[in-house]
Each structure stands twice: as C-alpha cells, then as structure tokens.
Backbone as JSON, one array per atom type, in Angstrom:
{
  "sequence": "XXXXXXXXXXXXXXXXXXXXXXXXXXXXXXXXXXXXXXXXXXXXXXXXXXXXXXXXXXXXXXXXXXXXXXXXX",
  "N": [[10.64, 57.65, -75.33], [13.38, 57.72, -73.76], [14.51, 58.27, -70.37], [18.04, 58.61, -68.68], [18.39, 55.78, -68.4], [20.53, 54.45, -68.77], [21.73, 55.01, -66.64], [23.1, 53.01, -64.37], [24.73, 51.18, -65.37], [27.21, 48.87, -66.15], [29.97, 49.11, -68.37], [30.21, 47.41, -69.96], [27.67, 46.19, -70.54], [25.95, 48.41, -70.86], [27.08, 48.86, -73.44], [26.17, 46.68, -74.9], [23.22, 47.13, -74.29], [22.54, 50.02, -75.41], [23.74, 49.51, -78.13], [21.23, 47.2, -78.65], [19.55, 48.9, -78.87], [19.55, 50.57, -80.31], [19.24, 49.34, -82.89], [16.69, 48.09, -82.84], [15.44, 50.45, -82.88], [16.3, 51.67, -85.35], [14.92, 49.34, -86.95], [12.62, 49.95, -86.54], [11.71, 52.24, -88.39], [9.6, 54.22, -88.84], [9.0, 55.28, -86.62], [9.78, 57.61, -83.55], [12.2, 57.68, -81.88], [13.87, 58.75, -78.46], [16.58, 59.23, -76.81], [18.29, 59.7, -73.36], [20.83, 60.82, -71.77], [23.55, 60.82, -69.33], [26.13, 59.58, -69.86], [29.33, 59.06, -72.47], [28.82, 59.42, -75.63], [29.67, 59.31, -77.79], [31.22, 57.82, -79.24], [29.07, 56.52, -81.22], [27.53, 55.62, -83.69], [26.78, 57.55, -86.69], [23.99, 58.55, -88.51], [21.59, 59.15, -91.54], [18.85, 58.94, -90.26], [19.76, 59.04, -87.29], [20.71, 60.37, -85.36], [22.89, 62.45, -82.35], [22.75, 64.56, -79.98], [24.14, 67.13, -78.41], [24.07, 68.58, -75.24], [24.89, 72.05, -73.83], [26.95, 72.78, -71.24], [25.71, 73.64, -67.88], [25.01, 76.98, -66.93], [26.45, 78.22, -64.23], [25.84, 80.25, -61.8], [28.45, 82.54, -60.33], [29.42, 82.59, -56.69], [30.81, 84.08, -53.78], [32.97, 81.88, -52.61], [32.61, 80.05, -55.26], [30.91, 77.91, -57.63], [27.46, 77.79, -57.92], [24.38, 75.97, -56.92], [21.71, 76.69, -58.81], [18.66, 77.92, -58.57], [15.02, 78.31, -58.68], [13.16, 81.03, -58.34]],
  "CA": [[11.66, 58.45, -74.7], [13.96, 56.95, -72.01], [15.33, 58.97, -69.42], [19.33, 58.14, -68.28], [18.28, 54.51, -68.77], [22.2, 53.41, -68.62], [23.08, 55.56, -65.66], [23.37, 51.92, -63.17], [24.57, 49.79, -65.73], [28.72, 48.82, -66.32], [30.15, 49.83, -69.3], [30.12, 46.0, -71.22], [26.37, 45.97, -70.14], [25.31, 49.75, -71.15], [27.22, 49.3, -74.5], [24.96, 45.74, -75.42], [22.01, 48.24, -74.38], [22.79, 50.63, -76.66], [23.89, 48.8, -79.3], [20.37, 46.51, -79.09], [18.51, 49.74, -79.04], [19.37, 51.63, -81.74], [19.16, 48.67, -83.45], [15.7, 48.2, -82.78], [14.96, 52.19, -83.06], [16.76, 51.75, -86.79], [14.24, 48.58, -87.88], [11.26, 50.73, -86.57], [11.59, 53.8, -88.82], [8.29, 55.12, -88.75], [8.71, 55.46, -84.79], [10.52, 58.11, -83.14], [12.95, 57.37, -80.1], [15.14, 59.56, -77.85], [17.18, 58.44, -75.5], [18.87, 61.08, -73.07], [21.84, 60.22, -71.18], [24.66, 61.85, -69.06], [27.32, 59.67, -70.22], [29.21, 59.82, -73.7], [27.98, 58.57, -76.38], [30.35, 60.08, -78.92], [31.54, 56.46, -80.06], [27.61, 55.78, -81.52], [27.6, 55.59, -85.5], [25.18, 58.33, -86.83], [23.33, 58.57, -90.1], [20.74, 60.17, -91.75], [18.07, 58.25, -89.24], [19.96, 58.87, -86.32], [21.6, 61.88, -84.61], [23.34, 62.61, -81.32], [22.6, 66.48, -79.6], [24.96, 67.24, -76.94], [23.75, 69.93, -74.86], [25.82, 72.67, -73.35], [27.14, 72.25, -69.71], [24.55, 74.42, -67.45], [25.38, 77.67, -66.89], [26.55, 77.9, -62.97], [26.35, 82.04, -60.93], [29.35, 82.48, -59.03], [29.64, 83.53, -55.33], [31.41, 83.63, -52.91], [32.64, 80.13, -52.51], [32.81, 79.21, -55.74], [29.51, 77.65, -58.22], [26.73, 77.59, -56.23], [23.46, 75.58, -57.55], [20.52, 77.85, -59.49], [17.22, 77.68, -58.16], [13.67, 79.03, -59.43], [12.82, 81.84, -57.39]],
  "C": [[12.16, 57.68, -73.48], [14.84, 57.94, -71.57], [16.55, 58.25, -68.72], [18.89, 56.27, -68.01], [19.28, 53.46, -68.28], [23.01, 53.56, -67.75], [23.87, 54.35, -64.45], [24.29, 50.74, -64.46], [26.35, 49.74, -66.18], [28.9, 48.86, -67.66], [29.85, 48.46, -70.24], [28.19, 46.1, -71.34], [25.46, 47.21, -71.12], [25.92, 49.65, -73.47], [26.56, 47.82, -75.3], [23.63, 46.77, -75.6], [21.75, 48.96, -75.43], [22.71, 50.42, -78.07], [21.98, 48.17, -79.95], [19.18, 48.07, -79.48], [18.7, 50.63, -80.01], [19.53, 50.7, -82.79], [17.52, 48.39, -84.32], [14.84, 49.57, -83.43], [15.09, 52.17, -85.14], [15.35, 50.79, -87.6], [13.1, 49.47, -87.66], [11.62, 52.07, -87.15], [10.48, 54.61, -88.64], [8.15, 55.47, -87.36], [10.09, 56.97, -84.42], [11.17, 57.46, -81.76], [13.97, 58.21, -79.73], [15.47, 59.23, -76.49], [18.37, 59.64, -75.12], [19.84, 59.97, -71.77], [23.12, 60.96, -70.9], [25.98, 61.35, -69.47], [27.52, 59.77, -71.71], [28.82, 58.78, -74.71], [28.65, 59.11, -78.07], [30.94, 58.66, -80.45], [30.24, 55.55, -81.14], [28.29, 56.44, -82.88], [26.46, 56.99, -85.76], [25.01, 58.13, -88.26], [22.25, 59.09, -90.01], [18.97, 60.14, -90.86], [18.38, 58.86, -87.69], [20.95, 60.26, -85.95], [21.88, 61.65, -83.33], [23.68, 64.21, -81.35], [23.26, 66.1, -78.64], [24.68, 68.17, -76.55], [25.05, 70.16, -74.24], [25.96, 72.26, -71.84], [26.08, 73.76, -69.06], [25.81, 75.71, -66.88], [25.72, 78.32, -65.2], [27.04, 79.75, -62.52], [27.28, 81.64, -59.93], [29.68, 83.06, -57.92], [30.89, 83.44, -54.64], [31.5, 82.72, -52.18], [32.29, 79.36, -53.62], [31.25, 79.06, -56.61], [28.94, 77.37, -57.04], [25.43, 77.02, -57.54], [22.77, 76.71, -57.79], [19.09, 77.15, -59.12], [16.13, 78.47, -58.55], [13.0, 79.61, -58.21], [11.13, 81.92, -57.71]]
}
C-alpha cells in the first residue's frame, strides 16, 4: 500500500511513476497493491487485474461562515 506517493512529484515525473508501477503491480499477480492518491488518475488503463475507486468528496456541516472542518468529538 502506498499512501499519496505522487503528491511532490511534477506531472512528467508522477506519470513515469505510475506508469512503472502498475507495470510492476501487473507482472506480480499473485501480490496485491493499492495505491491511494488525491490527484486524477482517470487517464490509467483498467482491466480485469486492475481497478480505480474514486471516493466521494467528504461530506462538509455548514455554519455560519460557510464549510467548516469535522472533528471527532
């Protein structure tokens, strides 16, 4: 599992990354890999190996003044 991995890296740079890693992820089948990431990723190939989940945008209470962050009381 890699966490935002590509968030520092310029777009020529992040899309080598990518590219080499689901490359890699593809020759190792018997392995799982998930790779989570805030930017898009809509341009990736998929197949029956490989998927892309897009979660929903977070659900933001509104006050006065607008979204306000959610915190765990």
């Amino acid at each position: 599992m890699m966490d935002e991995f590509d968030v520092f890296l310029d777009p020529v740079a992040r899309k080598i990354a990518m590219k080499n890693l689901v490359k890699v992820a593809q020759e190792m089948g018997h392995r799982q890999f998930i790779f989570i990431t805030p930017q898009d990723v809509s341009d990736q190939p998929t197949g029956p190996k490989l998927r892309v989940i897009k979660m929903k945008p977070p659900v933001r209470k509104s006050t006065v003044g607008g979204p306000q962050q959610q915190t765990i009381d």
